[in-house]
N, C-alpha and C positions, 0 to 999 in steps of 0.2 A: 926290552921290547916296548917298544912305543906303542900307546892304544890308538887305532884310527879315528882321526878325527871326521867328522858327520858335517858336508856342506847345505847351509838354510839357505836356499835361495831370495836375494830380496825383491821385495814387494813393488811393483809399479808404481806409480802415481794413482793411475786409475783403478789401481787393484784397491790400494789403500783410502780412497773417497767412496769408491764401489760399500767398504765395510762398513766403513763413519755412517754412511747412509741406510746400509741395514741395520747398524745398533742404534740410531736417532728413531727411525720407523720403528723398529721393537719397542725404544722409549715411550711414543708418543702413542702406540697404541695400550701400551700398559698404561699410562697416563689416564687414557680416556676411559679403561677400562675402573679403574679406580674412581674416576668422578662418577661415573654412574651407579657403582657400588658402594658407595659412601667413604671411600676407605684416606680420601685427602681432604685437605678442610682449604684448600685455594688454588688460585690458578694464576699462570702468567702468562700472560699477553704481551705479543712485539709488537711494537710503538714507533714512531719516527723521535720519540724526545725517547726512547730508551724504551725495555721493558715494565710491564707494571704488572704488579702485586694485586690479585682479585681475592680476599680471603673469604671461605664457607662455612663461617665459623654459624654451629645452629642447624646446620641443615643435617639433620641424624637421617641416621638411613634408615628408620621406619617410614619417614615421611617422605624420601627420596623413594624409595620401594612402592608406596600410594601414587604418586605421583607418576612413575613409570608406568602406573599397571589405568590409568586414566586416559579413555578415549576423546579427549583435548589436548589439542595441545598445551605444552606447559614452559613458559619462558622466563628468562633472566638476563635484565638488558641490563647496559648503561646508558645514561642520558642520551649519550650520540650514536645508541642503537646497536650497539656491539653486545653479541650473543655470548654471554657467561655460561648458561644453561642453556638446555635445550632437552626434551625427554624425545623416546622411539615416537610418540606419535605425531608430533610437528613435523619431526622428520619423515613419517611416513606423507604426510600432508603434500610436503615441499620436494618429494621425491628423491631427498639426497639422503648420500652414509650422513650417518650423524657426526660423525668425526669431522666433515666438510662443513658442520651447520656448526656448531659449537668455534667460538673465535673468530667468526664472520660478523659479516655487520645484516641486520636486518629490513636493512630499506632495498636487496638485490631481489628480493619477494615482493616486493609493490611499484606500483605503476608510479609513475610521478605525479597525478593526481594524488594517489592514495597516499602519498610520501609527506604531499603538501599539507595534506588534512592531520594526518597524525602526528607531525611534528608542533603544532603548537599545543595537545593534546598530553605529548608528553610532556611538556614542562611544566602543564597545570595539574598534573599526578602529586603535588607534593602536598593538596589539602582531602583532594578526592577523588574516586577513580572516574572513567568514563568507560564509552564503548563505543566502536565505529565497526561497521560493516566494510571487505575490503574484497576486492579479488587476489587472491596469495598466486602468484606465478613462478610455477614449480622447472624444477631442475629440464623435465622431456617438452616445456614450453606451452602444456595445459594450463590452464584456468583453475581456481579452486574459490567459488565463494565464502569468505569466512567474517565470524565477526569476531571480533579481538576486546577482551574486556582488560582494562588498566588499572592497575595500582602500585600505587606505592609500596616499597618496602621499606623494614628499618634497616638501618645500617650493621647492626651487629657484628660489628668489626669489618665489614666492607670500608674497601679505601674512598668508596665517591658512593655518591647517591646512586641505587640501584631500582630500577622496575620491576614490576613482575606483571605478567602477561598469559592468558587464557585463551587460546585462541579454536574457537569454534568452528568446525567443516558445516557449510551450513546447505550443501549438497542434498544432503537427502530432503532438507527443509523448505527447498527451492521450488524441487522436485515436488512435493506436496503440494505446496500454496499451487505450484501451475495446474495441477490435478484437482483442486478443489476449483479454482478459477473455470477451470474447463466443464467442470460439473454445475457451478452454477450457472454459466453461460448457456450450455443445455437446459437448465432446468428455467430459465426465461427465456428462450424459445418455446420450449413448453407449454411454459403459463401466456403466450403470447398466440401461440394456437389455438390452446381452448380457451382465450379471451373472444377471439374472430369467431370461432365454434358456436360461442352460448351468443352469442351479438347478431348473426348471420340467425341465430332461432327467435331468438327475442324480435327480430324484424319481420322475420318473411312467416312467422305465425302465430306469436302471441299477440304484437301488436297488431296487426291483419284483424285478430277473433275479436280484440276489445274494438278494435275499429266497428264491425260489424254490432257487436254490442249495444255500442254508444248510439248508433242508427237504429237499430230496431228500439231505444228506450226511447229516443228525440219520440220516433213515430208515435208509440205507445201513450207519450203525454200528450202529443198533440190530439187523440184522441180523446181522451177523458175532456169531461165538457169542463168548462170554467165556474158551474155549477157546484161541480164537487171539486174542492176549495183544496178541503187538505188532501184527496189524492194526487190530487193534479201536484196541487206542490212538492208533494213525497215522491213522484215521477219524475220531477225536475230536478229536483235537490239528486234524484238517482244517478242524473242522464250527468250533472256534473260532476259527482265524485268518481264516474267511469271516467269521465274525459280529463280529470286529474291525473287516475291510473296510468291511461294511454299515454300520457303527455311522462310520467314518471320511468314508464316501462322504455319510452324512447330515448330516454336521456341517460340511462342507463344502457341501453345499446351502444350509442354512442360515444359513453364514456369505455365501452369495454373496447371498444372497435372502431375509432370515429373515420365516417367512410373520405370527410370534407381531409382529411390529411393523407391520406391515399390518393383521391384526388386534386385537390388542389395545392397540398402542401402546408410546410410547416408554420407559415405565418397564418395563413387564413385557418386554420386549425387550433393555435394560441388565441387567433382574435376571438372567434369563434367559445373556445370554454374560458377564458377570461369576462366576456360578456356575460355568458350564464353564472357565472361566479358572482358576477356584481350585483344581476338582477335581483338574483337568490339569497344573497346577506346584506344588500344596504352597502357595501363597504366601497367608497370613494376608490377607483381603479386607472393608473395612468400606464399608458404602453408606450414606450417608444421600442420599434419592429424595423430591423433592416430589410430593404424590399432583394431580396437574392434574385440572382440572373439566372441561375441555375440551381436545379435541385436538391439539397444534400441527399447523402446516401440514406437508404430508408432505415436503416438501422440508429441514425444517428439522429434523424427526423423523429422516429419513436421515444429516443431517449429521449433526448429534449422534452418531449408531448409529457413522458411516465414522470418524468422529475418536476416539469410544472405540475400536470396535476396533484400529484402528490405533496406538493409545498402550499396549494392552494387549499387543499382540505386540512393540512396543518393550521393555516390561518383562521379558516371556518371554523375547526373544534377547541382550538386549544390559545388562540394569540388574543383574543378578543380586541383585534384593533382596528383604527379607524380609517385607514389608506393603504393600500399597496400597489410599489410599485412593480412593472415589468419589463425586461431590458432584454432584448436581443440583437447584439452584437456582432459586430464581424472584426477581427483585427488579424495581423499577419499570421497567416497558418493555424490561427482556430477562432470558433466559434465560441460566444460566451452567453449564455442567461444567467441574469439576476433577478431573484425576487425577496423583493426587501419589504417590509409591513414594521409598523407602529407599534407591535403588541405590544404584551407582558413580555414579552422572552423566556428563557430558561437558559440554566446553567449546563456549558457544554464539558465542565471539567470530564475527566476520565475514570473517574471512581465507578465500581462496578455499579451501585444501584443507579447514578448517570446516565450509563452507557446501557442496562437494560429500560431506561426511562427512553434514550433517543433514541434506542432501537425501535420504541411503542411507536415513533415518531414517524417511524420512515427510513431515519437517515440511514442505516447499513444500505437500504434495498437502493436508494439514489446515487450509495456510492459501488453498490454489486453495476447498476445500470451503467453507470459512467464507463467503468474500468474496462465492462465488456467493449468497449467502443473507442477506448486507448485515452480515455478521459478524469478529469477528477473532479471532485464536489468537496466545495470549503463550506462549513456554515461559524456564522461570527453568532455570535447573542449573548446578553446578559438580561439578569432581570431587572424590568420595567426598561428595557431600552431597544427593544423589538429584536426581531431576527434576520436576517440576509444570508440566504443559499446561491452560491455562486457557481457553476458548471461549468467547465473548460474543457470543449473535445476537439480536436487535430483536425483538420481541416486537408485535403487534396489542393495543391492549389491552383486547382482548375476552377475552383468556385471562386467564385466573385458576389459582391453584393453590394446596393446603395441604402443610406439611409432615410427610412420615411419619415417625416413631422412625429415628436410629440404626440398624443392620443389620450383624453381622459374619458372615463368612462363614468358617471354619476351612479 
């Protein structure tokens, strides 16, 4: 008796690709599952000159394990920017499976600006690292600002020179600075209210009272007879150091509030406390002032006024020098002052006791004033070679302006 024989039916074509391609997908997710687990020591990469050999020799999985559980991202390039590594939170970053980040190349996350800048960036990683700010553009077509710090790695049995890369979500960071910008922006409107506030009292009645004052003390001397020698003169001497006061209390008003830049604007305002600047210290004063056709905006008109004044009492306390100049400028789509002086100077390095020395100075609040107005403030100085503050804010270009002569002030 013959055993019956059992027919296997054969396999398609497409049955049989259909399978090849489930058991390559089962491969390559075990693959990946192993590189995140520490459990392979390299990787291969398809190539157009052939496959290449990436070895991970070094990388123990205590520190592969650190590395995953780090809210940066965490990378491993090669020179030409192709992703060896990659940890969950890059990927979470760039919005894709990680399996899709890992053996890709990482210039399809930046812009072609960002492309251009980082690429001579990395080739100079072989002595030190650097760091650029980038926008990372993710898988769903969002934005993500980041900044990306670089270094070198050693080769520890890698085939080719390899990078390593940190890359920062600096989202929430953005998010701040704009929230603090917003805060201080409020907080000089503020101070610019109750500047007008205490300026608007100082006018219409302290000055007013010492006015009245100083009249009833005139009268008073004029009374006492010429007889009596030293009252009369202790009356006089009185009725001046009131008319000092008045003359100190208005100047003050007008420094807190000055009405001639509400009025007339920002040039005759400049000419205006630049002149008392020179009467006031002796110090040789030259203006060259664009005559504007049109008004700037008052905000910008202010800045301007808070940044000169403030450079100007720098000079008065601290520069002891012999000349300053003052420059207001028009050039395409913004407006520029320069105030340059002969001082001593000082050192703008960035060291923290520096930086609370220029803070005493001013400079944070001339560059809080700028930014509020879409502007920036450069100051150059060293010592014994004077100081220059330079302001550049955006202009409409509706404004227009000519330039007036030269101007010195003795």
């Amino acid at each position: 008796m013959k055993a019956a024989r059992r027919r296997i039916p054969r396999l398609t074509t497409p049955t049989r690709e259909l399978a090849a391609l489930r058991v390559r997908l089962a491969e390559a997710e075990e693959t990946l599952r192993a590189i995140r687990t520490g459990e392979v020591d390299a990787v291969v990469i398809a190539d157009k000159e052939g496959p290449r050999v990436f070895t991970l020799e070094g990388a123990e999985h205590a520190y592969r394990v650190l590395i995953e559980s780090m809210n940066e991202g965490a990378l491993t390039l090669t020179v030409d920017q192709t992703i060896l590594y990659a940890n969950q939170s890059f990927a979470g970053m760039v919005k894709s499976p990680l399996e899709q980040v890992i053996g890709g190349s990482f210039r399809r996350y930046l812009s072609a600006a960002d492309r251009s800048t980082l690429r001579p960036l990395l080739r100079r990683t072989a002595k030190a690292g650097s760091k650029i700010q980038v926008m990372l553009h993710a898988a769903d077509g969002s934005q993500v600002p980041a900044q990306i710090s670089i270094r070198p790695m050693a080769k520890n049995g890698f085939s080719q020179k390899t990078i390593g890369m940190v890359v920062t979500d600096l989202t929430d960071a953005r998010h701040n600075e704009e929230m603090l910008r917003a805060l201080s922006q409020r907080l000089l409107r503020s101070q610019e209210a109750e500047r007008g506030r205490v300026a608007l009292e100082l006018h219409d009645n302290i000055t007013q009272l010492l006015c009245a004052v100083v009249v009833r003390s005139q009268a008073l001397a004029d009374r006492i007879s010429a007889s009596e020698g030293t009252s009369k003169l202790e009356a006089t001497s009185l009725r001046e150091m009131l008319g000092k006061a008045t003359e100190e209390v208005e100047r003050i008003s007008r420094d807190l509030r000055p009405s001639v830049l509400d009025q007339l604007g920002l040039v005759a305002a400049m000419r205006e406390t630049t002149t008392g600047f020179a009467n006031r210290t002796g110090v040789s004063l030259e203006l060259a002032l664009v005559r504007l056709t049109v008004r700037l905006p008052a905000d910008t008109e202010l800045t301007l006024y808070r940044i000169l004044q403030e450079a100007l009492k720098n000079v008065e306390a601290h520069a002891r020098a012999h000349r300053v100049t003052v420059c207001l400028s028009k050039e395409p789509g913004f407006i520029q002052l320069t105030v340059h002086d002969d001082g001593v100077g000082f050192k703008t390095a960035q060291r923290p006791a520096l930086r609370r020395r220029n803070d005493r100075l001013g400079l944070l609040s001339m560059r809080e004033r700028a930014a509020y107005v879409g502007g920036t403030v450069e100051v150059k100085s060293a010592r014994r070679a004077g100081t220059e503050v330079e302001v550049r804010i955006p202009l409409a270009p509706s404004v227009t302006a000519s330039r007036l002569p030269r101007r010195r002030t003795a």
